[in-house]
C-alpha positions as CSV (number, residue, x, y, z in Angstrom):
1,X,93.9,28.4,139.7
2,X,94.6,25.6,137.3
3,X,92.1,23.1,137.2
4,X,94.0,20.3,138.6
5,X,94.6,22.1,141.5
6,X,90.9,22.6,142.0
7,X,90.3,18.9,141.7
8,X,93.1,18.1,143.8
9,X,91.7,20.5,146.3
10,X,88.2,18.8,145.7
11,X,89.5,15.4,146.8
12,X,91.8,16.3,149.8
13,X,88.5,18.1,151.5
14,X,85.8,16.0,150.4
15,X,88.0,12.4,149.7
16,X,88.9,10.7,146.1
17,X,85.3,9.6,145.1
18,X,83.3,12.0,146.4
19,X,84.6,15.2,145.4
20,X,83.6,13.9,141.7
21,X,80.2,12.9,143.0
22,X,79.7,16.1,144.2
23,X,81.1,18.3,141.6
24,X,78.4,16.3,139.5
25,X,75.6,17.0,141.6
26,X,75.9,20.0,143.9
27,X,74.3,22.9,142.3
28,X,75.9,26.0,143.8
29,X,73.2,28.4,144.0
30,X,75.6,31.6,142.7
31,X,75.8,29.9,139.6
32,X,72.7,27.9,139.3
33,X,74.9,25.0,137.8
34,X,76.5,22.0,139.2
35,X,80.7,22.8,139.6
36,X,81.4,20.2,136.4
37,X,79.0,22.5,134.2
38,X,80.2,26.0,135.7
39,X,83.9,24.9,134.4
40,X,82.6,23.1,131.1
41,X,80.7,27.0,131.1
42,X,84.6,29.0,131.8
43,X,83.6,30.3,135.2
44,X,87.0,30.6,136.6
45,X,88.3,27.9,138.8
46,X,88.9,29.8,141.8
47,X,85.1,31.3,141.9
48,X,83.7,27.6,141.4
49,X,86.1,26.4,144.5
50,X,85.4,29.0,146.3
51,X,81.5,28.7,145.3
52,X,81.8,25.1,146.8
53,X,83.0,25.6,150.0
54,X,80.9,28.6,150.4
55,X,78.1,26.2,150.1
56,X,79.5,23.3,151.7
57,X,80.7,25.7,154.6
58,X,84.1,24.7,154.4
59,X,86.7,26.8,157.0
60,X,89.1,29.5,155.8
61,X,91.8,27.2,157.1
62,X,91.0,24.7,155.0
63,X,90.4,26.2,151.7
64,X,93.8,26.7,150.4
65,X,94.3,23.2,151.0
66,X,96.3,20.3,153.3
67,X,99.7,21.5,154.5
68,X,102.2,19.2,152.7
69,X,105.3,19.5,154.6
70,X,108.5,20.4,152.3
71,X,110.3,17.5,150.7
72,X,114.0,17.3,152.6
């Protein structure tokens, strides 16, 4: 997973300003670091979002992100 993509995933599940806030200040207990440091550290992108929602008990349905329908 591309880090953009995690950030956009960030900010469609927890909203624009938050998801930043949050990266900042949650520490995800697997990692003992905050989601900004566990990527500034090169733990994979997909582990940290996954780390994330593990701890901010975010559905299965929604952790691949918002259903954008096809453009026409």
């Amino acid at each position: 997973m591309r880090e953009s993509r995690f950030w956009m995933l960030m900010e469609d599940e927890f909203g624009t300003n938050y998801a930043h806030v949050l990266a900042g200040q949650l520490v995800l207990s697997k990692y003992q670091l905050t989601a900004k440091e566990a990527l500034t550290a090169g733990v994979p992108t997909r582990d940290v979002w996954e780390a994330v929602c593990d701890q901010q008990d975010v559905p299965e349905s929604r952790r691949l992100g918002r259903d954008i329908p096809p453009k026409p």
